[in-house]
N, C-alpha and C positions, 0 to 999 in steps of 0.2 A: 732177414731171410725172405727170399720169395715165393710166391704160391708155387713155383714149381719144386724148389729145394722142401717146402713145406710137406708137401704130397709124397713125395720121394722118402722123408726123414720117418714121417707116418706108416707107409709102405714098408720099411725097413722094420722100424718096431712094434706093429703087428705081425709081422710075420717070425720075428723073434719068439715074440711073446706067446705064438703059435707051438714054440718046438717043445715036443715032451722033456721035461723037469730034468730026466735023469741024463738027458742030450748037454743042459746046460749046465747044471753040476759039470759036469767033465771039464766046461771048462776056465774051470772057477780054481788059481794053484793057493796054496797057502806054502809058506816056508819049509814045510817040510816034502811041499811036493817041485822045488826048484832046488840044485845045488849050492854047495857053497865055494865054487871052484875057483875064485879070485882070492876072497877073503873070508878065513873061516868063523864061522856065524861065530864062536865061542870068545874071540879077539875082539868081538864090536858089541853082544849084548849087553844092553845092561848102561852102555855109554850114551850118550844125548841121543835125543830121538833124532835130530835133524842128521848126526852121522850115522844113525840104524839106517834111516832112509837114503839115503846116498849109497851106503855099504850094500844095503838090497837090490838096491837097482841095479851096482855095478855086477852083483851076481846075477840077478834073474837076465841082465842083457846079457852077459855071456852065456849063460844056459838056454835062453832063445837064440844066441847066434847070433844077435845085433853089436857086433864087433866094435863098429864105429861107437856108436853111444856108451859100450863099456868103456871105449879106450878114453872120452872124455869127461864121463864119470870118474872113472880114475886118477885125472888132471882136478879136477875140479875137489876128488877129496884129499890131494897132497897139498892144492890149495890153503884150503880149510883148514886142513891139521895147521902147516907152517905156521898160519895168523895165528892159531889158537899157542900154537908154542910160544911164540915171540909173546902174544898177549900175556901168557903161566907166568913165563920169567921177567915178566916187567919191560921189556925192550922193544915193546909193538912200537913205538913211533919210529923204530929206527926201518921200519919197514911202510911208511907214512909218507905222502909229499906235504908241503907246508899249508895246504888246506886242512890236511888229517885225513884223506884218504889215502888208502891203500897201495901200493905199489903195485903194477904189474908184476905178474907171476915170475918171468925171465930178473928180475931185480929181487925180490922178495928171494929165490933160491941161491943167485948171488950173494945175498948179504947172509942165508942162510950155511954156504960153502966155507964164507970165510967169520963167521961169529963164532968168539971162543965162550959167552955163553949159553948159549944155544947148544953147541957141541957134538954135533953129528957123527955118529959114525963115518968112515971112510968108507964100508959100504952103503951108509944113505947119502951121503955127498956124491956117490957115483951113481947112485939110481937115482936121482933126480930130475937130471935135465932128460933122460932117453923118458920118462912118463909125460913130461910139458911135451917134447915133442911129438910120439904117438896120440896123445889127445889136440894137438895144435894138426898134423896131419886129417883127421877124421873129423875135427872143426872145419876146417879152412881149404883143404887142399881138395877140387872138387874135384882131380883124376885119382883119389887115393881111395880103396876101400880095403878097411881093416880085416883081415882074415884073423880064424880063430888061431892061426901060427901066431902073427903077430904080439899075440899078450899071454901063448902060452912060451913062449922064450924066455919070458919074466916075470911069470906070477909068483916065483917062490921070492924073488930079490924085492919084489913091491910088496907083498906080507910082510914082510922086513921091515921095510922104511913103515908102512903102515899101522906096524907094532912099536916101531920106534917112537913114530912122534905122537902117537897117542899119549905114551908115556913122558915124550917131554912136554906133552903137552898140561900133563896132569892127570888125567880122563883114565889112564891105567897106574896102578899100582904096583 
């Protein structure tokens, strides 16, 4: 950092550290002060911390209106579920290249479409690829930017899938 960004970054947090207490409370949210309007908090607590903290972000970014970063959040935790399914039922390698690592996402939901133990629903087999691609959109595509339309068209079918594979994944009961 240099002595100008240094000056600057000083500036900033003394004059923070300036604002009366109850200015900065305000803007401090805990869980009960952000929705849960993707995924309801009651489907995720309690399961791994690393899918609480996924599952929260992908709410607090829709409740701030950062569309883009929910919609690859959301990508990122059908990701996560699928591995952990395949891992439950013993058939992670089949979603593996011959190193052992992972398959991309667009193959991992392939093999996920057509595995009879795995065994998806017909509606998680059909939600699946429209969440790769809204999160591969909001990744990748730099004319695209995610409106809150875009992920309330399918918040009730992605609670779905996301109550689904928890469960196959093991993680729900």
């Amino acid at each position: 950092m240099n002595d100008k960004t240094s000056n600057w970054h000083k500036r900033i947090s003394d004059y923070v550290a300036s604002l009366p207490e109850e200015l900065l409370a305000s803007y401090k949210f805990t869980q009960d002060e952000y929705s849960d309007g993707v995924i309801p908090f009651e489907i995720y607590k309690g399961t791994h911390g690393y899918i609480e903290r996924i599952a929260n972000q992908i709410n607090k970014a829709y409740h701030f209106g950062i569309y883009d970063g929910c919609l690859v959040l959301m990508r990122r935790l059908i990701e996560t579920l699928l591995i952990l399914a395949f891992r439950e039922l013993g058939i992670d390698s089949e979603i593996k290249d011959k190193d052992g690592a992972y398959l991309r996402l667009s193959k991992i939901i392939n093999k996920a479409e057509n595995n009879k133990t795995i065994a998806l629903t017909l509606n998680a087999r059909d939600g699946l690829k429209p969440f790769k691609v809204g999160g591969d959109l909001s990744a990748h595509n730099p004319y695209f930017c995610a409106r809150q339309k875009d992920i309330l068209n399918f918040r009730l079918q992605y609670r779905a899938l996301v109550e689904e594979l928890l469960n196959k994944a093991g993680i729900l009961k």
